[in-house]
Structure formats: C-alpha cells, structure tokens
C-alpha positions in Angstrom: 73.2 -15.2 92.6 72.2 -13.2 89.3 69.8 -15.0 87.2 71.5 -15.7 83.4 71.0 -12.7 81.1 68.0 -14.3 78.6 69.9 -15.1 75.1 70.1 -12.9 72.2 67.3 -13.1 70.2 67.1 -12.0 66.5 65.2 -8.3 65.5 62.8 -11.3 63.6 61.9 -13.1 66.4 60.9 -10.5 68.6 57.0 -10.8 69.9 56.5 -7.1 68.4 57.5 -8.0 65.0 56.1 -11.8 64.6 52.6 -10.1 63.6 54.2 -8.3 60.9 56.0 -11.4 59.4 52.8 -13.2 59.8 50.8 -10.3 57.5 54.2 -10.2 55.1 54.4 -13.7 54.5 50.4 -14.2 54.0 50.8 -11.0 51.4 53.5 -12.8 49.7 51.2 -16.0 49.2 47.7 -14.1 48.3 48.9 -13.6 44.5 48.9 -17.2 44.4 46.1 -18.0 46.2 43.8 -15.4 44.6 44.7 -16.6 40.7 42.2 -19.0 39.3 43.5 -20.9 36.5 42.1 -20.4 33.3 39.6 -22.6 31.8 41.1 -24.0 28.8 39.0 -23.3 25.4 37.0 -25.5 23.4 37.0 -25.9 20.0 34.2 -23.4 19.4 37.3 -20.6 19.8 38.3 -21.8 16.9 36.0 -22.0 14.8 35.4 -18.4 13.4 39.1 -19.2 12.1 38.1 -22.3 10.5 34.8 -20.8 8.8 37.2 -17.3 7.4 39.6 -20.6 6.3 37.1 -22.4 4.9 35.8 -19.4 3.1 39.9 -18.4 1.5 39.8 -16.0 3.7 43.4 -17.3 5.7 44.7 -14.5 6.1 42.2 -13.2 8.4 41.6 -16.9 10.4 45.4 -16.0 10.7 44.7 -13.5 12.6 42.2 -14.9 15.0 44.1 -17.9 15.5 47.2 -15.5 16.6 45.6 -14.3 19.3 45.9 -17.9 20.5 48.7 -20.8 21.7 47.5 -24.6 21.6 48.2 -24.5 25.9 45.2 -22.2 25.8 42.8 -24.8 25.1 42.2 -28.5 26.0 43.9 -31.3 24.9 41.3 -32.3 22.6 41.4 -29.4 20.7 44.7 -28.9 20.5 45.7 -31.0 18.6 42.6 -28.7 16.4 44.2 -25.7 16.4 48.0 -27.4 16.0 46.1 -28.9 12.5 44.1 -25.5 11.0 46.8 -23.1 12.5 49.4 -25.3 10.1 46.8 -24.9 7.4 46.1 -21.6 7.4 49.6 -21.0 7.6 50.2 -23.0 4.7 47.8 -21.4 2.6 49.1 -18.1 3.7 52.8 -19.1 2.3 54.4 -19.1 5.6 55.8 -22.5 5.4 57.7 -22.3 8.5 54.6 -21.7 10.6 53.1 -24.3 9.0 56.0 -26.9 9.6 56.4 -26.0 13.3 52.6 -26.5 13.8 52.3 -29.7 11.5 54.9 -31.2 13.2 53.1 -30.1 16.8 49.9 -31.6 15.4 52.0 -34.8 14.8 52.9 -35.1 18.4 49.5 -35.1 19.2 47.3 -38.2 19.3 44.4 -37.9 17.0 42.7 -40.1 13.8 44.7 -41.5 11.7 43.4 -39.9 8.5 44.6 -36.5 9.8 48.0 -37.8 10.4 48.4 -39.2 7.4 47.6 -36.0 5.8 49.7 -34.2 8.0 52.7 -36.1 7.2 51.9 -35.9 3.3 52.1 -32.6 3.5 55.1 -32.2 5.7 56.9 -34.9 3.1 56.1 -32.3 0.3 57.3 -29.1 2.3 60.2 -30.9 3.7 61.0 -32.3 -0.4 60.4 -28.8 -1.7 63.0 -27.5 0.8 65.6 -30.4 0.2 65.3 -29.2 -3.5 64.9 -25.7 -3.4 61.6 -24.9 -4.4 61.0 -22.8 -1.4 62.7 -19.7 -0.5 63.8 -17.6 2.3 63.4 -13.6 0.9 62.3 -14.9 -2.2 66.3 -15.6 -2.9 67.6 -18.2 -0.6 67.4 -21.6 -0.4 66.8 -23.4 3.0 68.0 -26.4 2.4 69.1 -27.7 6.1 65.5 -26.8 6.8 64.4 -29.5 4.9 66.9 -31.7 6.0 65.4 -31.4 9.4 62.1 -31.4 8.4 62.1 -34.9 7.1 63.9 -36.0 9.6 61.5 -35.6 12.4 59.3 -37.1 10.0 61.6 -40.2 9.4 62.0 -40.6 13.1 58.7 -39.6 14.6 56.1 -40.2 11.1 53.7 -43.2 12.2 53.5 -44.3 8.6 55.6 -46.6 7.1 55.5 -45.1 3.6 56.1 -41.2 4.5 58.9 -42.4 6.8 60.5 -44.5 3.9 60.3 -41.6 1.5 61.3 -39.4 3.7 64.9 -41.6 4.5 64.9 -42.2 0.9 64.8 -38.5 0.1 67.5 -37.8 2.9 70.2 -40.4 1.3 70.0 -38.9 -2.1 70.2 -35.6 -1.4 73.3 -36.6 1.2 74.8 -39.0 -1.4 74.4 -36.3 -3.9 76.4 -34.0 -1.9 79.5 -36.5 -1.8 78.4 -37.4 2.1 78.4 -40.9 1.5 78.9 -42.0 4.9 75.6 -39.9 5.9 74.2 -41.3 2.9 74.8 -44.7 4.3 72.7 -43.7 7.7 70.0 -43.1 5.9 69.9 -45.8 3.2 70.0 -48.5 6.0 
C-alpha cells in the first residue's frame, strides 16, 4: 500500500514563503506603529494671532491662525481659536468664516459671557443677511444664508432672548414672503 499523496497546499502556505509574509505583514503595520500622535497645542499657539488682533492688525492674525484647524489643539483651547478665528474673521469682512467659526465656538462648552456674545453677534450677522445688508461680490444678496444662520441659533442658542429674536426674525421675514404656513412654525 502507497501512503496518501500529502494535500495541496497553497504557494502562501509553503514553509519557504511564511518568512516572507511574516516580514510583509510586519512592514505593512510599521507605518502605524512608528507614528506618534501629535501633541495637541496650547493656547500659547495662539496667541501671536490674538496680540496682531488685538493690535488691528487681523489680517495678519488671519494668517497665523490659517496655518491652524481647532483639532490641532486641545479641547480647552479650542473652543479659543473657534472664538478669535470668528473674530478676526469678522473684522476682516469675511462673514462666512466668521459664521462657520462662531457657530463652532457655540458648540463648544465655555463661559457663559462668551456665548452670549457669540450669539449677539451671530443674531446681527444672521439679521444683516435676512435683510440684505451683506453681500456676496459686493452685488448679491444671501438671504437663505441668513435664514440658516438664525436657525442654528434658534435651535442650538443657549439664551432665551437671542433664540426668541432669532424665531421672531425668521417669521417675519417668512410671513413677509407670503409663506405663512412657515411663518406659522416659527411664530409658535
């Protein structure tokens, strides 16, 4: 009698080439390995910014604050650079920046003097929109901008007064339009 012929066994699973996935897979994982993860930033990386800020110089915080995203740093600060990166943005006329970052400072947990202010100022952008005050190329209106601007404040604002306004705001301009059942929403 013959002994049975051993099975078939894959090119992989050879003993020749097991040393080679071994070296592949570890090269594969090294990358990963290898990467430390960054230390987030303190709010001295900020504060050159604030100082050129400070100092009406905005245009050039702008720039060092560009170099930046909030993830970069630590939670603490943040909710800093969410705060003078909407001010400085602000103060340079880029109201969109300064929206988007307000309303990313708003998210954040913080004092709530600075919150209050933040939502003052995004009622005033988000009323200048709703009424035209601010344009797009100098020509445009962007109304639905700040349609949606006030309502993230309505919805997420933690003050009772700037939320009010804010729906209040929202039903005239809607009932002004003839959208009476929108109106409605935000009347109630």
């Amino acid at each position: 009698r013959t002994p049975p012929a051993p099975p078939e066994t894959s090119c992989l699973m050879r003993p020749a080439t097991l040393p080679c996935l071994a070296l592949a897979a570890c090269a594969a994982i090294l990358p990963a390995c290898s990467s430390a993860e960054a230390i987030p930033l303190g709010p001295e990386s900020i504060e050159p910014a604030r100082v050129l800020h400070a100092e009406g110089r905005s245009d050039e915080a702008w720039d060092i604050l560009d170099e930046f995203d909030a993830e970069d740093f630590d939670l603490a600060t943040q909710r800093e650079f969410n705060l003078l990166a909407g001010e400085v943005s602000d103060a340079t006329g880029d109201w969109d920046r300064a929206i988007r970052f307000y309303e990313a400072a708003m998210a954040q947990p913080g004092p709530a003097n600075e919150a209050q202010g933040v939502e003052q100022r995004l009622l005033e952008l988000g009323i200048e929109l709703l009424e035209g005050r601010r344009k797009v190329l100098f020509f445009f209106t962007d109304r639905g901008r700040g349609v949606v601007t006030l309502e993230n404040l309505a919805f997420t604002g933690q003050f009772r007064g700037t939320r009010a306004e804010a729906l209040a705001r929202l039903a005239e301009y809607q009932f002004d339009r003839g959208e009476y059942a929108d109106a409605a929403i935000f009347y109630a």
